[in-house]
VODREN-108603 format. One record per residue (C-alpha): x, y, z; residue in one letter; residue number from 1. Coordinates in nm, 3 decimals, padded with zeros to 5 digits. Last residue first. Layout:
<x X&y Y&z Z&residuo A&num NUM>
...
end
This chain:
<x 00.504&y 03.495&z 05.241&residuo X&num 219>
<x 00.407&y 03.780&z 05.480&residuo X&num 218>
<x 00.193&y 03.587&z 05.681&residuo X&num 217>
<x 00.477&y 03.376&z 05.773&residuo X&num 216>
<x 00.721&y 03.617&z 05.804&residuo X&num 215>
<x 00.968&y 03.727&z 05.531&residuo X&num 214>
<x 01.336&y 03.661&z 05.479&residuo X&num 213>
<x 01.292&y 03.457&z 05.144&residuo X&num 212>
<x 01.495&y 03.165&z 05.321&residuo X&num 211>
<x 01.428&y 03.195&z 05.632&residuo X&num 210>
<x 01.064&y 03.281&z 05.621&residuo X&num 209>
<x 01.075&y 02.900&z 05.380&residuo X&num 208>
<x 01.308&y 02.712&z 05.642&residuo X&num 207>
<x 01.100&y 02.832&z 05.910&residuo X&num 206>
<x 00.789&y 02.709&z 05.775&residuo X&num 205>
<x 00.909&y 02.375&z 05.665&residuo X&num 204>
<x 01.010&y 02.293&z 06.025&residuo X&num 203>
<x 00.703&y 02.419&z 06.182&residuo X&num 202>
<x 00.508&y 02.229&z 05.934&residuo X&num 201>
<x 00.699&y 01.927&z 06.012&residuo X&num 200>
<x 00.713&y 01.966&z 06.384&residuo X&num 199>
<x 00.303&y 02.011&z 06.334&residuo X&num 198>
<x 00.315&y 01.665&z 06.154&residuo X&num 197>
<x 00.498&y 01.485&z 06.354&residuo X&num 196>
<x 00.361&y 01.548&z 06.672&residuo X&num 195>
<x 00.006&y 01.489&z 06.559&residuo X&num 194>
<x 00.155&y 01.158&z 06.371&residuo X&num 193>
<x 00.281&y 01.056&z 06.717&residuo X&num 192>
<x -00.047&y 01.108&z 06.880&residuo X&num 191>
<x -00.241&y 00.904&z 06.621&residuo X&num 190>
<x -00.356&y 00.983&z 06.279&residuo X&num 189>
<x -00.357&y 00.620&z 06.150&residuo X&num 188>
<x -00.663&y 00.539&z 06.348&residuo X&num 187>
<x -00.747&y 00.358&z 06.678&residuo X&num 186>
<x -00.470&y 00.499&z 06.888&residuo X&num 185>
<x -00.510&y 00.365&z 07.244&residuo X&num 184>
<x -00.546&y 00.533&z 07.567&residuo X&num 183>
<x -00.489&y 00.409&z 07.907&residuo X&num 182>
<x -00.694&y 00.434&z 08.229&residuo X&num 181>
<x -00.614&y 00.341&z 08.595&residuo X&num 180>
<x -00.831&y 00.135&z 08.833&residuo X&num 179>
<x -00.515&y -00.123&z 08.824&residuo X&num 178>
<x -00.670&y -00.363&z 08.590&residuo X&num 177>
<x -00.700&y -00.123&z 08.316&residuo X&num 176>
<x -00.948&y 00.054&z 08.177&residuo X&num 175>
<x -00.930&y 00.156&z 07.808&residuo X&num 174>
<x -00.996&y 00.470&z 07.651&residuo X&num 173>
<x -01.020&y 00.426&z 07.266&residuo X&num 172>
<x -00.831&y 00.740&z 07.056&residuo X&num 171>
<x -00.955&y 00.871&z 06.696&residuo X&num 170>
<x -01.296&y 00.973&z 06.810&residuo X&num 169>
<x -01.177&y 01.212&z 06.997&residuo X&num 168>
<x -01.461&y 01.373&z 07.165&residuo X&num 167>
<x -01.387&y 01.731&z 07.382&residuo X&num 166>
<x -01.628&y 01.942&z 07.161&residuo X&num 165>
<x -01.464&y 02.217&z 07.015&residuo X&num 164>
<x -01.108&y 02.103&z 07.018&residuo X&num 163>
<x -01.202&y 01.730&z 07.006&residuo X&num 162>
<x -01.486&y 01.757&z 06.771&residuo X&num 161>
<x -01.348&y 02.055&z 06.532&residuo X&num 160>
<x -00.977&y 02.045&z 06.486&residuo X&num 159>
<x -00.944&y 01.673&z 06.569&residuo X&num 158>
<x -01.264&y 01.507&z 06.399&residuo X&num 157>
<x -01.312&y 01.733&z 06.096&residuo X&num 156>
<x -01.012&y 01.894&z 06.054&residuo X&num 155>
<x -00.788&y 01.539&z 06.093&residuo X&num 154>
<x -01.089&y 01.386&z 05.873&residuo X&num 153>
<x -01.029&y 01.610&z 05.600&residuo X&num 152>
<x -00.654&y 01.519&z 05.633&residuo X&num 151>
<x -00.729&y 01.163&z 05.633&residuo X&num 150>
<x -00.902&y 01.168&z 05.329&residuo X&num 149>
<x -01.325&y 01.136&z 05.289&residuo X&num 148>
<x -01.411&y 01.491&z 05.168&residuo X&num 147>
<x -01.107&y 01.412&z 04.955&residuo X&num 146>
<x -01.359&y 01.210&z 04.709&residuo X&num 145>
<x -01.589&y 01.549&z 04.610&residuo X&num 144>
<x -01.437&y 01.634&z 04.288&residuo X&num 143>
<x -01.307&y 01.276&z 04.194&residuo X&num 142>
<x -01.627&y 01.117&z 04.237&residuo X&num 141>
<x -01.836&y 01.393&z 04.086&residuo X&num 140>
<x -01.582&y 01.450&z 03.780&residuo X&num 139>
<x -01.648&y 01.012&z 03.776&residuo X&num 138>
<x -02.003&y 01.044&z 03.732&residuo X&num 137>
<x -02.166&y 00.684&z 03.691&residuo X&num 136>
<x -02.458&y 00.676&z 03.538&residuo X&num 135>
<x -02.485&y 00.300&z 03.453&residuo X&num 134>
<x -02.205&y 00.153&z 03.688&residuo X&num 133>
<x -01.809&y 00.192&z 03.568&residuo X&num 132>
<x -01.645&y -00.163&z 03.678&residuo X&num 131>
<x -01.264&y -00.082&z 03.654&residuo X&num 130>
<x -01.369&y 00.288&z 03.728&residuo X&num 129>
<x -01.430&y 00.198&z 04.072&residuo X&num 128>
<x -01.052&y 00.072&z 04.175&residuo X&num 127>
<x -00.923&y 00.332&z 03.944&residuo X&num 126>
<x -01.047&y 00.580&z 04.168&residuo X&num 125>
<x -00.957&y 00.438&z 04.476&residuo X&num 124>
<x -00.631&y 00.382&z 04.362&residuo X&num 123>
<x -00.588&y 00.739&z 04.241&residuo X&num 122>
<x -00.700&y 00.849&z 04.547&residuo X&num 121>
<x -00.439&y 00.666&z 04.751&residuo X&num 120>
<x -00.555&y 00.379&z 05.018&residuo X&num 119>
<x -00.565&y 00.380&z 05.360&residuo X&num 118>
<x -00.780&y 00.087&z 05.501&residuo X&num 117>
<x -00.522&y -00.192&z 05.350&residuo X&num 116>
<x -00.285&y -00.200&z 05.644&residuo X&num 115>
<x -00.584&y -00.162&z 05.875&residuo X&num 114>
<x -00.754&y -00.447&z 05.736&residuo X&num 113>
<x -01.065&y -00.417&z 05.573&residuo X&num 112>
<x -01.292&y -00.737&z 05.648&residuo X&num 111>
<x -01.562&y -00.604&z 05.812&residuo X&num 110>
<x -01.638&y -00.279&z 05.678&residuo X&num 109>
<x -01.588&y -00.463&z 05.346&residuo X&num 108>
<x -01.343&y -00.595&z 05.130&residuo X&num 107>
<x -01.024&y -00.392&z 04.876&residuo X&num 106>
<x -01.187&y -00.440&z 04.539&residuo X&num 105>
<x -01.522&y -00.570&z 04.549&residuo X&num 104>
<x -01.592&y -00.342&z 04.890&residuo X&num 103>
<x -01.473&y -00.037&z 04.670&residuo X&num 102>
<x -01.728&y -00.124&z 04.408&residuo X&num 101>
<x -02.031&y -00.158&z 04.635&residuo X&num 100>
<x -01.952&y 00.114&z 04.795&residuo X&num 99>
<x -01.960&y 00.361&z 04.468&residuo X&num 98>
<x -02.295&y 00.192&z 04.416&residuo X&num 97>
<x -02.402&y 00.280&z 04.809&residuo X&num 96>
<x -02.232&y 00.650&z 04.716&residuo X&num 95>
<x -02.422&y 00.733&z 04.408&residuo X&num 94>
<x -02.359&y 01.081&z 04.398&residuo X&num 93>
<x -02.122&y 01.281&z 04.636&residuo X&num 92>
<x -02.305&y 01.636&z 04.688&residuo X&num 91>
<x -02.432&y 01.467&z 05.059&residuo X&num 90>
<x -02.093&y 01.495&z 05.163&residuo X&num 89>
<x -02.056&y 01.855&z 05.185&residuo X&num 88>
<x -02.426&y 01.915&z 05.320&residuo X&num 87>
<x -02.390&y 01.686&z 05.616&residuo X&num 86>
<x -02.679&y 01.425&z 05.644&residuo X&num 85>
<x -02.451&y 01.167&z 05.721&residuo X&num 84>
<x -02.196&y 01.348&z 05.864&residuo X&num 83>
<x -02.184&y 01.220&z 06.221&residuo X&num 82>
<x -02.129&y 00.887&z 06.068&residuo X&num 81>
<x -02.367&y 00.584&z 05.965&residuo X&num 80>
<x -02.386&y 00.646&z 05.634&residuo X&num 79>
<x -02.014&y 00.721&z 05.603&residuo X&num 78>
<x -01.933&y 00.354&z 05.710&residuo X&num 77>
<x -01.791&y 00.286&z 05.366&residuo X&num 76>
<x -01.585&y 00.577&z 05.371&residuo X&num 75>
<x -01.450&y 00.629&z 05.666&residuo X&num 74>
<x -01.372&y 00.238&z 05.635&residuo X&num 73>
<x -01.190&y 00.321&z 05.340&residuo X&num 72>
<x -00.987&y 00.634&z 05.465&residuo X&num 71>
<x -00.887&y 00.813&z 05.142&residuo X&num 70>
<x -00.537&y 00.921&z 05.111&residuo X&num 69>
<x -00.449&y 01.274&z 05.049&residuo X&num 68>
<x -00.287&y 01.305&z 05.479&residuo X&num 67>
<x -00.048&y 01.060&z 05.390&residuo X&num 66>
<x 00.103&y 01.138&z 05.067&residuo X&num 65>
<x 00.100&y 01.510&z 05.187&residuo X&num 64>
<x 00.333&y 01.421&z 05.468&residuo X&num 63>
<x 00.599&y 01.691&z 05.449&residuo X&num 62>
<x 00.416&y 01.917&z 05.684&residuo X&num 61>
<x 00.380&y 02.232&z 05.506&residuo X&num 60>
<x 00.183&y 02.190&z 05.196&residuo X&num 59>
<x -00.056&y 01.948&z 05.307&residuo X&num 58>
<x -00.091&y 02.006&z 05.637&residuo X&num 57>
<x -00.116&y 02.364&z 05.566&residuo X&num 56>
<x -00.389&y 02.362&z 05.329&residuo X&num 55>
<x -00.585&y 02.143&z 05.581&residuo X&num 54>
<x -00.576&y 02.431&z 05.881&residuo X&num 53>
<x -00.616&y 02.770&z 05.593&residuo X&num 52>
<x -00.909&y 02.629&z 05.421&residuo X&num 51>
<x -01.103&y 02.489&z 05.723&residuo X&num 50>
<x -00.974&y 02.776&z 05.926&residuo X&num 49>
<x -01.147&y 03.060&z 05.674&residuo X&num 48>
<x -00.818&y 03.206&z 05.399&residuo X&num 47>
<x -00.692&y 03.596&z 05.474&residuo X&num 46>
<x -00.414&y 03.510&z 05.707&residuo X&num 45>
<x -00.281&y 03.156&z 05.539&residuo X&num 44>
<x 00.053&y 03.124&z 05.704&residuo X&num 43>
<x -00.022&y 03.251&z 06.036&residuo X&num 42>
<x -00.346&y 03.112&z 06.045&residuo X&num 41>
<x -00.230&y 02.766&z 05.967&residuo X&num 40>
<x 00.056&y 02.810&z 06.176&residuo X&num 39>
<x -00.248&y 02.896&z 06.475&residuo X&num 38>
<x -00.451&y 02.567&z 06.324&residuo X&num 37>
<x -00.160&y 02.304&z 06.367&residuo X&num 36>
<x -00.046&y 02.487&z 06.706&residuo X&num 35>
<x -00.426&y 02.446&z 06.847&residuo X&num 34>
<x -00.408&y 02.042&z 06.726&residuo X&num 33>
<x -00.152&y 01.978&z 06.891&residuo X&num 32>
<x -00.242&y 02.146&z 07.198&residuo X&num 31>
<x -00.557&y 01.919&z 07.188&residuo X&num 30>
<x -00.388&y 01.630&z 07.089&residuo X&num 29>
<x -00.143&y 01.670&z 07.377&residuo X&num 28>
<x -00.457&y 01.718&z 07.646&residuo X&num 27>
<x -00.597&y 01.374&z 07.498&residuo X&num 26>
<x -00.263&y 01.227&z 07.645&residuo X&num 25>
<x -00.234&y 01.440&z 07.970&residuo X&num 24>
<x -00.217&y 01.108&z 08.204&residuo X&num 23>
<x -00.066&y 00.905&z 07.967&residuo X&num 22>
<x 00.227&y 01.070&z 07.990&residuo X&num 21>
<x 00.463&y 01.111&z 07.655&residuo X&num 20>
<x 00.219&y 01.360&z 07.484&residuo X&num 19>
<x 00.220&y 01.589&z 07.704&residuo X&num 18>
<x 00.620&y 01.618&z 07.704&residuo X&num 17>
<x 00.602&y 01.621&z 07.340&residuo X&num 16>
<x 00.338&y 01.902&z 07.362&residuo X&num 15>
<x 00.623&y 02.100&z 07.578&residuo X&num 14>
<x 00.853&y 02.037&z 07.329&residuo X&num 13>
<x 00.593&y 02.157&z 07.026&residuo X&num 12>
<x 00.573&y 02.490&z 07.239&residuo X&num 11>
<x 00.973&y 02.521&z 07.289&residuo X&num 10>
<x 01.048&y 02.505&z 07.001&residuo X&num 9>
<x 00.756&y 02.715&z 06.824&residuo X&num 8>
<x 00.957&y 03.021&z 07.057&residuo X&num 7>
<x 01.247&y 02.946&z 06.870&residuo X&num 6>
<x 01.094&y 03.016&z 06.552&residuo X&num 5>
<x 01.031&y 03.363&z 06.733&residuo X&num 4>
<x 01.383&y 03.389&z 06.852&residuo X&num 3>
<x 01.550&y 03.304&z 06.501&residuo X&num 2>
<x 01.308&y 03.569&z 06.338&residuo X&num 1>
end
């Protein structure tokens, strides 16, 4: 068991490496990404990979807090996003009123800074409950809210566009003077949090097999 953890090693070191030239940057998230979903398979066998890929974010990687809240411009610009017309999200009811609400509390698309964009659940919960709109179906709300958390959006927009489809929305190429390119984080999953949170999972995982003395898929 202490060779195969050992084996995770040196994968996630070799993603660090990646991930520290700018040249293989978007190649890091990739492999990132890949080790996040094979734990996740590991772990969670018999579950589908949307199940099994955010289930073990949020139970293995330490950073639950993180990945449960709700992205506020996500939200508010949902409309407009690649899942407007997605089945999922279109079981949220009311979400222009809901909207309305959350731009009286924290400020619009506009005006959201990114140290207020990430906000808890419960917050964002409260935040429309203070002024409760004829209707108004807060099981809905709180049922189908985490479609719009940073962990759905790390399956969503990392697992499935960038794996599958070579976008990542999350990261802003830039030109530089030079004729060369850089890339820029433009959401609070960047790189680093990639890193982090599959060495956090790995770390978590291990301790667990370790402890009970049973693989992953055995646990």
């Amino acid at each position: 068991m202490k060779d195969y953890f050992a084996g995770w090693d040196n994968h996630l070191d070799r993603a660090k490496t990646l991930l520290s030239d700018q040249r293989y940057y978007l190649e890091a998230w990739l492999v990132l990404s890949c080790h996040i979903g094979a734990l996740a398979s590991l772990r969670f066998p018999t579950l589908h990979d949307n199940e099994s890929y955010k289930r073990v974010v949020l139970d293995y990687s330490g950073m639950a807090d993180f990945y449960q809240q709700i992205d506020l411009l996500f939200f508010l610009q949902w409309p407009r996003s690649d899942f407007s017309s997605h089945g999922d999200f279109l079981k949220l009811k009311d979400h222009a009123q809901v909207a309305k609400n959350i731009e009286a509390a924290f400020g619009n698309e506009n005006t959201i800074t990114n140290q207020k964009r990430y906000v808890s659940q419960a917050d964002f919960l409260a935040a429309v409950s203070q002024s409760p709109f004829p209707g108004f179906d807060q099981g809905n709300l709180k049922q189908y809210l985490p479609l719009f958390s940073n962990v759905e959006l790390l399956y969503r927009y990392v697992r499935c566009r960038a794996v599958h489809a070579l976008r990542f929305p999350f990261v802003t190429r830039v030109h530089v003077a030079d004729g060369g390119i850089r890339y820029d984080d433009n959401h609070a999953i960047t790189g680093k949090v990639m890193y982090e949170t599959a060495s956090g999972i790995l770390k978590n995982l291990r301790s667990e097999c370790v402890s009970r003395n049973k693989w992953p898929w055995d646990l």
